[in-house]
C-alpha distance (Angstrom), angle and dihedral (degrees) to the residues before:
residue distance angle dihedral
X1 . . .
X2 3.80 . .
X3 4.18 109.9 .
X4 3.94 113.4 -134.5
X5 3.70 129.9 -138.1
X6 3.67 106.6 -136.0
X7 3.94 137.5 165.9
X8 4.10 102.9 -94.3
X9 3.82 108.5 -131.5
X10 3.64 122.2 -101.4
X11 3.48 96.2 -111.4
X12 3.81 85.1 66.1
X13 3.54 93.9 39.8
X14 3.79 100.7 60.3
X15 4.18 86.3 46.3
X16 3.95 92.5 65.1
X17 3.82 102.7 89.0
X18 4.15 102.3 -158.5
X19 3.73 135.3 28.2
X20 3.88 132.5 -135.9
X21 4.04 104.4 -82.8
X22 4.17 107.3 -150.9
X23 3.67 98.4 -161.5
X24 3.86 103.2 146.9
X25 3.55 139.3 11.0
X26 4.01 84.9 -99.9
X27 3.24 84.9 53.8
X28 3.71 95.2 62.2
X29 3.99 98.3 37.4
X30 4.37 86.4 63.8
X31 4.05 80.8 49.1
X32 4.16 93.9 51.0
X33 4.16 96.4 28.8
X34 4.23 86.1 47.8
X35 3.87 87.1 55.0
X36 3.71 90.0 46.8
X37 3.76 95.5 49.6
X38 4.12 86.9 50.7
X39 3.07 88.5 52.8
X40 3.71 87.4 61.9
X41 4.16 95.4 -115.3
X42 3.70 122.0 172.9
X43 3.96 103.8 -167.5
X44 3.36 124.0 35.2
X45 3.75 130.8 -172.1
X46 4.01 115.0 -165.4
X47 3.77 113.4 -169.1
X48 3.67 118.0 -167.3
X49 3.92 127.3 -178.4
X50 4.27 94.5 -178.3
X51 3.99 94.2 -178.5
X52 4.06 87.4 55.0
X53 3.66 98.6 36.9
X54 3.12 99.4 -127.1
X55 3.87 134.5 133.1
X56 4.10 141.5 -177.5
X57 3.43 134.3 178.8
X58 3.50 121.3 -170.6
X59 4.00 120.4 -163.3
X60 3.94 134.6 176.4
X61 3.70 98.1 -137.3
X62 4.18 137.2 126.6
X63 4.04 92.8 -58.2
X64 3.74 129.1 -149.7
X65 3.42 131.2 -104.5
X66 4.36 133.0 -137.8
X67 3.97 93.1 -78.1
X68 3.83 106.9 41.2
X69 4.63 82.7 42.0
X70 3.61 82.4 55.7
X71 3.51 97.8 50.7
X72 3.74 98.8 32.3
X73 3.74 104.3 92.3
X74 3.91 91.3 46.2
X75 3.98 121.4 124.4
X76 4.27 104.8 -86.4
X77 3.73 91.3 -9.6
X78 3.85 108.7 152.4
X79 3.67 142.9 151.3
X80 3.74 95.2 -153.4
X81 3.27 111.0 76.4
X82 4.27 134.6 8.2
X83 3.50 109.2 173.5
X84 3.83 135.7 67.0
X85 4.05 83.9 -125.3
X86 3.81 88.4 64.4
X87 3.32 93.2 62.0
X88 3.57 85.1 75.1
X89 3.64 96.8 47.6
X90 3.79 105.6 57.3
X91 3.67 113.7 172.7
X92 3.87 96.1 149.6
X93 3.83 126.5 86.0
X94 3.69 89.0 -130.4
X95 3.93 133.5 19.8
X96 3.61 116.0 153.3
X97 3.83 93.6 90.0
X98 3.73 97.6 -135.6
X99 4.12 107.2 96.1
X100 3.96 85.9 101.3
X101 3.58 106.7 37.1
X102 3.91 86.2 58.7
X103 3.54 97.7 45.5
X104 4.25 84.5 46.8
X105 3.78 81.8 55.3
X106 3.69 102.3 39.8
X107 4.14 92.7 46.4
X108 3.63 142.2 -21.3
X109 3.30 112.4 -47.3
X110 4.19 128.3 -156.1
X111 3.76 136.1 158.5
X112 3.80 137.4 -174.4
X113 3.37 110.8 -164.8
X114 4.57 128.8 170.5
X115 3.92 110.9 -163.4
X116 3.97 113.4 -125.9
X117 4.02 120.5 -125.7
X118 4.02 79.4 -110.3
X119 3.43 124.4 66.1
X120 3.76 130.0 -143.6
X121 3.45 99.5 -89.5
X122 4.07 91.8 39.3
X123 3.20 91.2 55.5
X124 4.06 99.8 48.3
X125 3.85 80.6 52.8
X126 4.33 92.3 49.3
X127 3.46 98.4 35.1
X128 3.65 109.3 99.1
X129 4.23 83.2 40.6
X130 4.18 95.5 58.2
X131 4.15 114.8 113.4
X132 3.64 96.6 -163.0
X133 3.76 123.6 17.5
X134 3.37 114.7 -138.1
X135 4.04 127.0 -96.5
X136 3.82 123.0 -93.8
X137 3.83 120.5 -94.8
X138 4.03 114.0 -97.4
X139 3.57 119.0 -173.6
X140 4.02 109.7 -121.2
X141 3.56 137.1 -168.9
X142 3.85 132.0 -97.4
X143 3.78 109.8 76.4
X144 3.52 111.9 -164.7
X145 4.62 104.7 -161.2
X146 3.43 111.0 -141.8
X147 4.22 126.9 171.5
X148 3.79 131.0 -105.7
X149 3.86 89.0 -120.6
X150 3.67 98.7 42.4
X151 3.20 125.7 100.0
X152 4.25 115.7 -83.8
X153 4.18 105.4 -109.2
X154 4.25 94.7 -169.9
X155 3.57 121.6 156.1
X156 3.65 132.7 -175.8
X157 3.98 88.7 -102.9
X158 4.56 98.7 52.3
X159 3.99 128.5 50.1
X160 3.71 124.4 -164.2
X161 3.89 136.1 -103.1
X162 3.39 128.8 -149.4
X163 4.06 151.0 -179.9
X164 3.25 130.6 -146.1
X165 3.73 131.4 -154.2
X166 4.07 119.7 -142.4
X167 3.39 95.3 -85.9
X168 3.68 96.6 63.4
X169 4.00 97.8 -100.8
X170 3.62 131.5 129.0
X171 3.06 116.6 -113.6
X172 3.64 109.9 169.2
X173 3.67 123.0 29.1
X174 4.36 126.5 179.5
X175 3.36 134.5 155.5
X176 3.80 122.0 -111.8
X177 3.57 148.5 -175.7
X178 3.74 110.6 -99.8
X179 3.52 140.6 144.5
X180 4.16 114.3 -111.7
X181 3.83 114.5 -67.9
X182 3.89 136.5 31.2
X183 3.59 143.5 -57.6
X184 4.00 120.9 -168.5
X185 3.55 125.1 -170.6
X186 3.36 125.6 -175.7
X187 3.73 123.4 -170.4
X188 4.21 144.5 -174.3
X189 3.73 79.4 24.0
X190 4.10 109.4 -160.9
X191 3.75 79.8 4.9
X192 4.08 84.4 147.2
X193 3.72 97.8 33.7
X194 3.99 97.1 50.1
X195 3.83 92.9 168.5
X196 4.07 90.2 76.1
X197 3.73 84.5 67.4
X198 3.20 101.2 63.0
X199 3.52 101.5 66.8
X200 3.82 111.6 68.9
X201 4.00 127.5 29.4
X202 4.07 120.8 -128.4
X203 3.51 89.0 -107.5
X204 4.25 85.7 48.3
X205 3.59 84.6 52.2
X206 3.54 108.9 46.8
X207 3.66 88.6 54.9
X208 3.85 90.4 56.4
X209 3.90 92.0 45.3
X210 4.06 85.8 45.0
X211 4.14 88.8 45.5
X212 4.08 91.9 42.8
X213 3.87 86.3 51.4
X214 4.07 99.6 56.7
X215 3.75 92.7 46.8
X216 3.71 91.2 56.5
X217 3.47 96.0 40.3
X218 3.79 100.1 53.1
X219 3.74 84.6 57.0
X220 3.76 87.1 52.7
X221 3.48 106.1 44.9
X222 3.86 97.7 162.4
X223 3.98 86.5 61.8
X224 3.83 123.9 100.5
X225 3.60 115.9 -145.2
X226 3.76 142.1 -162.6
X227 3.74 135.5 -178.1
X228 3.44 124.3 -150.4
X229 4.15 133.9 -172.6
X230 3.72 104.1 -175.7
X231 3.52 106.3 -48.2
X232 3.64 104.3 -31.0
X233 3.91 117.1 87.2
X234 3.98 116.3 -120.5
X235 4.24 101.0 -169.5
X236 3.74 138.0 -25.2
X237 3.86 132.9 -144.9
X238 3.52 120.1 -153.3
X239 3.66 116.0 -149.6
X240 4.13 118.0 -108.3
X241 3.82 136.7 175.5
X242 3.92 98.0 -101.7
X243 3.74 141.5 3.4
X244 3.44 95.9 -90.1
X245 3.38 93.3 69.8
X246 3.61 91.2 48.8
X247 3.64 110.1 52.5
X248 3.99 101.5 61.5
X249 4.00 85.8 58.5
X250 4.49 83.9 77.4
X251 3.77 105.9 4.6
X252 3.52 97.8 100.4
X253 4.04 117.6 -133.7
X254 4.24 93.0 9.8
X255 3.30 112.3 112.4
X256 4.14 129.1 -172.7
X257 3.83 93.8 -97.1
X258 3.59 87.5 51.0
X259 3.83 96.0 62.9
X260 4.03 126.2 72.2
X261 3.97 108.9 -151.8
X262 4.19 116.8 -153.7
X263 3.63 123.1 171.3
X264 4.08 117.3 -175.0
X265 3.48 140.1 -176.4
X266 3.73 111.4 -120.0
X267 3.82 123.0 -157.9
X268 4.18 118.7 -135.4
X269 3.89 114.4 -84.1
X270 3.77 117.2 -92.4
X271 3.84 87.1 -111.8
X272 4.22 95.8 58.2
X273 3.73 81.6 40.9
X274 3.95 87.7 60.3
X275 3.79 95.0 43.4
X276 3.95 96.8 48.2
X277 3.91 87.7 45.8
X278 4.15 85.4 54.6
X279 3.81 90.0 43.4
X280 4.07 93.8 55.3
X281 4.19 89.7 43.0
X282 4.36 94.2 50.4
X283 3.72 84.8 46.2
X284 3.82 94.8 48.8
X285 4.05 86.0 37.6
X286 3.68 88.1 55.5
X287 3.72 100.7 38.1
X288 4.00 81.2 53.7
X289 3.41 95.8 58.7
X290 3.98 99.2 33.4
X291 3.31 115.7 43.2
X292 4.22 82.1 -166.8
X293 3.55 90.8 44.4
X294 3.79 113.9 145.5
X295 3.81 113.7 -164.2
X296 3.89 108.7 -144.0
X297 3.60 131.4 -136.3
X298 3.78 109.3 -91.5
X299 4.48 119.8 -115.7
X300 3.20 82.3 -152.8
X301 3.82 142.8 71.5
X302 4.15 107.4 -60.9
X303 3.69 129.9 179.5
X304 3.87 117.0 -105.2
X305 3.55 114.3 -168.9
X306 3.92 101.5 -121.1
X307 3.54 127.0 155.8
X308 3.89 113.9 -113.1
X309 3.47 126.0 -154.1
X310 4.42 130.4 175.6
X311 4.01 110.3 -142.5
X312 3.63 112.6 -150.8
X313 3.77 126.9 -159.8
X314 4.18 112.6 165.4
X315 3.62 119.6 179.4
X316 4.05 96.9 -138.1
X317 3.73 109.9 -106.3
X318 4.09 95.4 -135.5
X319 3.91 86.7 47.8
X320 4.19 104.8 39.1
X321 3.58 150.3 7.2
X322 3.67 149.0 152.1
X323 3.73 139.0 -100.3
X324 4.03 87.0 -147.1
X325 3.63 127.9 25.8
X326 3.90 81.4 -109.4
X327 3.87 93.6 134.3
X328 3.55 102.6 47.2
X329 3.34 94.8 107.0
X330 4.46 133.1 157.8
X331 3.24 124.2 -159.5
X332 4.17 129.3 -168.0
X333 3.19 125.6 -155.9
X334 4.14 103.9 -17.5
X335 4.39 91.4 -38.9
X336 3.49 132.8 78.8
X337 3.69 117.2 -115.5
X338 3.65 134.9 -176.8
X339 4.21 109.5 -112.4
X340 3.66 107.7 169.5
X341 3.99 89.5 -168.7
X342 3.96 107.2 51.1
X343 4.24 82.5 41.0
X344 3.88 85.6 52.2
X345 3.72 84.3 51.8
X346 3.86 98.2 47.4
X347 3.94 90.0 48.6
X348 3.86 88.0 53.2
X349 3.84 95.3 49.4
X350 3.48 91.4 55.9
X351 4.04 90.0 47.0
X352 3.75 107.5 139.3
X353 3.82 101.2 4.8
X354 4.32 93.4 91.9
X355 3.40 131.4 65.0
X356 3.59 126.3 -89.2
X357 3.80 101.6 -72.4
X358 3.92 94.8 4.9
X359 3.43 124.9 118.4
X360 3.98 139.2 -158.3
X361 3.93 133.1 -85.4
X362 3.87 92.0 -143.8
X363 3.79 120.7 152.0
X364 4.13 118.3 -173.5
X365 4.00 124.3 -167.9
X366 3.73 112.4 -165.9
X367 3.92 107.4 -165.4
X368 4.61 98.4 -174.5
X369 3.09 133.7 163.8
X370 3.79 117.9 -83.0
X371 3.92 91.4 -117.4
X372 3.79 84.1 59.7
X373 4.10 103.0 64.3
X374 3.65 124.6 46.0
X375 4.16 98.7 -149.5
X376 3.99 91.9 -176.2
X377 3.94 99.3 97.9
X378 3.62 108.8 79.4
X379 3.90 136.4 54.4
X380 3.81 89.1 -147.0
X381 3.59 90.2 36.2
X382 4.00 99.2 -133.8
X383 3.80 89.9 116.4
X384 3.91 122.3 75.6
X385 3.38 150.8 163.3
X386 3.86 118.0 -123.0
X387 3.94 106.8 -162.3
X388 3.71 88.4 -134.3
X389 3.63 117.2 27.7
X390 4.09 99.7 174.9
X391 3.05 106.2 52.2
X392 4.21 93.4 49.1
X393 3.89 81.7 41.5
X394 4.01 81.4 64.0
X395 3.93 97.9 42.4
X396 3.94 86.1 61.8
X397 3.69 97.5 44.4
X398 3.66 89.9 53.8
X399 3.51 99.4 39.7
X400 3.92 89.0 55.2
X401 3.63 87.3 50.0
X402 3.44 91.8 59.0
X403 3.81 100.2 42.9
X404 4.30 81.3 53.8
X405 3.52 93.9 52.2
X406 3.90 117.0 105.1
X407 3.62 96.2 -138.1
X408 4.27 129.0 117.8
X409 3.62 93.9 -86.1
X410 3.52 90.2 66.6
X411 3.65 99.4 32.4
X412 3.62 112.2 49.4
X413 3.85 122.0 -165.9
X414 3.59 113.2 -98.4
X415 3.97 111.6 -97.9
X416 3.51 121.9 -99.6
X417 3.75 126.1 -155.5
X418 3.56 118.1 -102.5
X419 3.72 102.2 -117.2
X420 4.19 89.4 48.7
X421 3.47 85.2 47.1
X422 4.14 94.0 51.1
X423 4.17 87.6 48.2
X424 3.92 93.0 46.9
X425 3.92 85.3 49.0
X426 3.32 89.4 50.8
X427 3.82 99.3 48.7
X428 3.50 99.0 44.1
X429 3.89 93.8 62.5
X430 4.12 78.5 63.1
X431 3.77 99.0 42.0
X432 3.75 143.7 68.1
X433 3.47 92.8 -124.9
X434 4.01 134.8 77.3
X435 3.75 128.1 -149.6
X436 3.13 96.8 -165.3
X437 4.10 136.7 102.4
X438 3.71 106.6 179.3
X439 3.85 92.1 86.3
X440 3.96 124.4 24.7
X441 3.88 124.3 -173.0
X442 3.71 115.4 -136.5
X443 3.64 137.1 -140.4
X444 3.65 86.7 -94.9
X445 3.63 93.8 54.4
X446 4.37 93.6 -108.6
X447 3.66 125.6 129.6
X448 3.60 111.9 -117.4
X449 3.76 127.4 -172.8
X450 3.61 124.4 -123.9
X451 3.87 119.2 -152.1
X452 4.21 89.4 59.4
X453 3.58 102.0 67.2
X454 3.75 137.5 47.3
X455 4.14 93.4 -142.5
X456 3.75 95.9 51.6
X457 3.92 89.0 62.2
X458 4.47 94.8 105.4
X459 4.23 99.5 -132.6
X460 3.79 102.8 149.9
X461 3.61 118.9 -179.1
X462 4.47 115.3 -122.8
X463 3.54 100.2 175.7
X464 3.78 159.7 -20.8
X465 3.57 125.1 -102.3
X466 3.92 115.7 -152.5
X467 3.75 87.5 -26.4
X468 3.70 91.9 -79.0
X469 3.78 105.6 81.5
X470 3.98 138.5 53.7
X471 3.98 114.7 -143.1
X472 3.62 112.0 -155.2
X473 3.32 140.9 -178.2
X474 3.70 124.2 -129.6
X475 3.85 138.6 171.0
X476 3.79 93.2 -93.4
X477 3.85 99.1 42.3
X478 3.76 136.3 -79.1
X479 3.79 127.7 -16.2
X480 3.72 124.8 -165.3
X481 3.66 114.9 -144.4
X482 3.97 125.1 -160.8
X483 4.15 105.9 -149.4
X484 3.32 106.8 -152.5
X485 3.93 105.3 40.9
X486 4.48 79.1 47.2
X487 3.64 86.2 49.3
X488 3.73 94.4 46.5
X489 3.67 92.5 47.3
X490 4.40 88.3 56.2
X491 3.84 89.2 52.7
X492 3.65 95.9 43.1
X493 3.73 90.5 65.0
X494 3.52 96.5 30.9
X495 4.17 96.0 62.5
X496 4.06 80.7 32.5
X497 4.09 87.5 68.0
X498 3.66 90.2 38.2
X499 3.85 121.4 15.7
X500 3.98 94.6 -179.5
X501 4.08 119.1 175.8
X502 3.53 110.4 -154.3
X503 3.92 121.9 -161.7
X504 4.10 126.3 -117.3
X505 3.78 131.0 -146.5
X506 3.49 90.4 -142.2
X507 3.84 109.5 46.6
X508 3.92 121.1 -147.4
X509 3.57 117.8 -113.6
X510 3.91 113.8 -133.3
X511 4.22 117.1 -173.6
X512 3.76 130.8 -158.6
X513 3.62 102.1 18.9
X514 3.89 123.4 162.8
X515 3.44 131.4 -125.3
X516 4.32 92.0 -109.8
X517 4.06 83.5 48.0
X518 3.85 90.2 53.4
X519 3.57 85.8 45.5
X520 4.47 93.7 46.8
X521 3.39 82.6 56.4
X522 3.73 106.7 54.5
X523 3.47 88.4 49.2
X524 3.75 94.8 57.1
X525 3.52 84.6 48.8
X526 3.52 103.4 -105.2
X527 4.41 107.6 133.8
X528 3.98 98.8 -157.0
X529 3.81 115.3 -178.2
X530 3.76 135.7 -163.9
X531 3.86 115.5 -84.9
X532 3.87 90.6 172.2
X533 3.71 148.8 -68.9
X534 3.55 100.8 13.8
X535 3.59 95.4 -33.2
X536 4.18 128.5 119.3
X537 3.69 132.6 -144.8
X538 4.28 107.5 -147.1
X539 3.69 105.6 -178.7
X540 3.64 98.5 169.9
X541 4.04 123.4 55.6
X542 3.67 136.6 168.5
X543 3.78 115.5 -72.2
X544 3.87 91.4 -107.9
X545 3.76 100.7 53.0
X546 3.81 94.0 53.5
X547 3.92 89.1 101.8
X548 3.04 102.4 26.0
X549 4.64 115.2 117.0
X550 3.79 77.1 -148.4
X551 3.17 108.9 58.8
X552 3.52 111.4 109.4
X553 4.08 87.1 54.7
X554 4.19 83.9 53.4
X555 4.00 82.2 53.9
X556 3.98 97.4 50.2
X557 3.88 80.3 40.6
X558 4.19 89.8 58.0
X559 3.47 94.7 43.9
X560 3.84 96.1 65.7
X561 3.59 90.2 58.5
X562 3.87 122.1 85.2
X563 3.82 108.1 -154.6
X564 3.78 131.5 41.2
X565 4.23 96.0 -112.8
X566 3.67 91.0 60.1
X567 3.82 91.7 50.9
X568 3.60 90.4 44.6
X569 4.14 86.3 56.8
X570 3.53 86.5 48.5
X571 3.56 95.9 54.3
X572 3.94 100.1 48.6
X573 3.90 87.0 42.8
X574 3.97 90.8 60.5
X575 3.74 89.2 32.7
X576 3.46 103.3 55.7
X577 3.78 126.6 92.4
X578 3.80 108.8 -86.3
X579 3.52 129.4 -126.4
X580 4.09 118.8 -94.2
X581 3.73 90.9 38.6
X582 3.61 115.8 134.7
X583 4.18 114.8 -120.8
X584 3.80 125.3 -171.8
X585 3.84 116.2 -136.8
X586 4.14 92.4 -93.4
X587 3.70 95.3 52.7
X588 3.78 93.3 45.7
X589 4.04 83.6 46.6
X590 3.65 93.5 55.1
X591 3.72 102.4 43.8
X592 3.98 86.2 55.5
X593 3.95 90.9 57.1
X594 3.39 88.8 49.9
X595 3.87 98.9 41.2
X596 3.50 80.2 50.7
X597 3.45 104.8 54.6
X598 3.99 92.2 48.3
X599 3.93 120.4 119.9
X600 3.80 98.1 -115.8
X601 4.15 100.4 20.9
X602 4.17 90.7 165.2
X603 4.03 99.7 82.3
X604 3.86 134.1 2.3
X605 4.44 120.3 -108.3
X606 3.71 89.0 -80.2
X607 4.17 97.0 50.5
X608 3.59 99.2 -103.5
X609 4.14 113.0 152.0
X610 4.05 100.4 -118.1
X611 3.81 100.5 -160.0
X612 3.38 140.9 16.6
X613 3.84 123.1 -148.8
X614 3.34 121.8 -149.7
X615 4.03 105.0 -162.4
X616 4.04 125.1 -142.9
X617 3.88 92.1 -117.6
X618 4.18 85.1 57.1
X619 3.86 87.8 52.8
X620 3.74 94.9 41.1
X621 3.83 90.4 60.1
X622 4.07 91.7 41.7
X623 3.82 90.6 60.0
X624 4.47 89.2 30.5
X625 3.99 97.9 -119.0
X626 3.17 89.9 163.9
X627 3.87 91.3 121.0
X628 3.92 124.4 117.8
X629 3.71 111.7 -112.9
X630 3.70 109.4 -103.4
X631 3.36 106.3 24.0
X632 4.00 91.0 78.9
X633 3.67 86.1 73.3
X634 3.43 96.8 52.9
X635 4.23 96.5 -98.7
């Protein structure tokens, strides 16, 4: 069915709390390329001529036809939502209705716009089941005039162009040759409010528009995009099946390999829970009581049973990371928004895994429930208010956990080639040993699955090399394993989960310490007292510097450090086993199970990469087995 742009009622009207702000022309691309993407485009072409003012965007999506153009550039005029309960129920990009009526005030406004054979909420539903999407709309020749008061002469082959005036109103309406969807051009932008262009440069704006673009289109991955200024193109985006695949195409310097890619499903938040548990008992209550009881539809916040799912893509901290915290980005519900907590949250899950002053490449994709976000804060919508910001806070933290784990899930077994795999298959039904890693038998004789936890992923250490690194062999080849930075990494998180001091009969004597040292150290913890002319008495230390020859030199080290993580760095540095000491096979054994098992097992506190795998594949082409079995013996 056909969706109609109508006037929302004032009721609704006085309930939205913030208004679409035009302050740029980036400002007014997200307003036209948000429409497009509602109206469930797949290529979009945004043309921008910054010196002129002027901008287009051109989209291949459901189309309008002569009524809803008409009515499209009125005040509050919107097809996506009509009651005050929708308002609580935003699945739309947009819904306030007034993107066009300020651009038809702020410049002159036109659009060309071709309905599809599928409306908007057809194609929502058909979508995901289309072959071929359809091609973008270009603007053709042959312009047939026709009046406001005659008659409408549409056809499945011609759309319709028209101009508004300032006050939203069309004022000139033909038909016209154009493929299906919409073009929108808007032109002498802030021609009669001259002080908005004063503020940014073309150059300023282009990389705002160019900025504006990636954000949306990592959240719409299935989208191909093209940039424009004036006739010369500036980037493309081609469309993919998830985000991953998007964001090497402009991060610059991450590359595909780089990237780990989770997607989860998440359950609703204790608090929805609660309320859809209340709504089920006052409709029972009132069914009880009335056998004609009708229970109305909420004006407030109501569960909707949605599936919710977290997208995950994590630039791996020994592979990439940032300068700026410029792409740690969340997104909600297909839109980037700004949520100070769950970014908070990101940066602390990646604590300790970047160089000093680096930080992540971390992208997260919240897809809730409706009932769970509140979208009614912000004029340029990038500010919400999730109904239950701890617990989603935890969802991501434990999600990137997962995705940092070194476990099966996250390191799939190289792919073999389906006839290989048919003659290993084969084999192993006549052979002792088994190829493959889906299913492992125990000692005790149970199958356990691999992919679900950390110490079921086979690495078993071989051998030492020059006393300083572990070789190991794992499913997909060879890893090469540096001991102390691994070790240093275990005791890291170890003290982190329980930083204990324990006390000495015989205290360590420290000399020429300042008055900020004396001060480091009482904030670790660590009481010293005077024991004479510039000489201090510690008689408590941290648990893994009790035995240590060194430790009063691990003390004076602590007490040029200001904050307790730093001296807990400091301490599994100098705890750790050092390089060019000897290991036998069961020591090297154990400290890879316990590497393993760590929280963050991909770099040590200070950022440095801890292994480096060198996969089967790589080998294979080293030593050119790239011959087909049988033919090497002359079959």
């Amino acid at each position: 069915m056909p969706v109609t742009i109508q006037t929302l009622p004032a009721e609704v009207i006085d309930l939205i709390a913030a208004g679409e702000v035009i302050d740029s022309i980036a400002a007014a691309v997200r307003e036209l390329v948000e429409n497009s993407l509602d109206a469930g485009a797949t290529r979009i072409v945004v043309s921008v001529w910054p010196e002129q003012w002027r901008v287009q965007v051109a989209d291949n999506g459901t189309g309008m036809d002569r009524e809803n153009l008409q009515q499209a550039a009125s005040p509050h005029s919107t097809s996506k939502i009509t009651t005050e309960a929708d308002l609580y129920k935003i699945a739309t990009l947009g819904f306030r209705g007034e993107a066009l009526h300020s651009l038809a005030q702020l410049g002159c406004l036109e659009v060309l716009s071709r309905p599809n054979d599928l409306g908007f909420g057809d194609y929502w539903e058909n979508r995901q089941s289309a072959e071929t999407p359809p091609s973008p709309p270009l603007t053709r020749g042959g312009v047939e005039k026709s009046s406001l008061n005659q008659p409408g002469v549409e056809n499945a082959r011609s759309g319709w162009r028209v101009v508004y005036n300032n006050a939203g109103e069309a004022v000139e309406l033909e038909t016209v040759a154009i493929a299906p969807g919409t073009v929108v051009t808007v032109a002498n932008l802030f021609g009669n409010w001259p002080v908005r262009r004063t503020f940014l440069s073309p150059a300023q704006q282009m990389r705002s528009i160019q900025s504006i673009l990636q954000q949306i289109a990592i959240c719409h991955p299935y989208v191909n995009w093209q940039l424009r200024q004036a006739n010369a193109p500036c980037f493309y985006i081609t469309s993919a099946s998830t985000a991953e695949q998007i964001l090497p195409q402009f991060v610059r310097g991450v590359r595909s390999s780089d990237l780990q890619y989770l997607k989860l499903d998440l359950p609703a938040s204790p608090e929805n829970q609660k309320a859809a548990i209340f709504l089920v008992e006052t409709q029972l209550v009132g069914a009880t009581n009335n056998h004609n009881y009708q229970f109305p539809m909420p004006n407030a916040r109501c569960p909707i049973p949605n599936s919710q799912s977290l997208e995950l893509v994590i630039g791996l901290p020994d592979r990439c990371h940032r300068r700026r915290p410029d792409w740690v980005k969340v997104a909600v519900n297909r839109r980037v928004v700004r949520s100070p907590e769950i970014e908070q949250t990101i940066l602390s899950a990646f604590a300790r895994t970047c160089p000093r002053d680096r930080y992540p490449v971390c992208f997260v994709h919240l897809q809730l429930s409706p009932s769970e976000i509140d979208w009614n804060r912000h004029p340029a919508k990038v500010e919400i208010y999730l109904h239950d910001p701890s617990f989603w806070q935890a969802q991501v933290g434990a999600a990137i956990d997962r995705a940092l784990h070194l476990n099966d899930e996250v390191l799939a077994d190289p792919p073999i080639p389906d006839r290989v795999g048919q003659l290993l298959k084969a084999s192993e039904q006549k052979s002792a040993y088994s190829v493959g890693t889906s299913a492992r038998k125990s000692d005790g004789g149970d199958e356990q699955t691999t992919g679900r936890k950390i110490g079921l992923m086979e690495l078993r250490a071989i051998a030492q090399v020059h006393n300083t690194y572990i070789v190991a062999e794992h499913s997909s080849g060879m890893w090469l394993v540096e001991q102390h930075i691994a070790h240093e990494r275990v005791l890291y998180e170890r003290i982190c989960a329980d930083w204990q001091l324990k006390s000495l009969e015989k205290p360590v004597i420290l000399s020429q310490l300042s008055a900020l040292q004396i001060e480091n150290l009482s904030r670790l913890g660590l009481e010293v007292e005077s024991f004479g002319e510039q000489l201090w008495a510690a008689r408590e230390v941290p648990d893994l510097l009790v035995d240590r020859d060194d430790c009063a030199d691990a003390l004076f080290e602590l007490s040029k450090v200001a904050d307790l993580q730093a001296a807990q760095v400091a301490t599994a540095c100098r705890s750790a086993i050092r390089n060019g000491t000897p290991l036998n096979l069961s020591q090297m054994q154990n400290l890879l199970d316990e590497w393993q098992q760590t929280r963050n097992p991909r770099t040590c506190p200070h950022g440095r990469p801890i292994y480096f795998a060198l996969e089967e594949s790589t080998l294979a082409r080293i030593f050119r087995r790239s011959w087909v079995l049988g033919k090497s013996h002359g079959i």
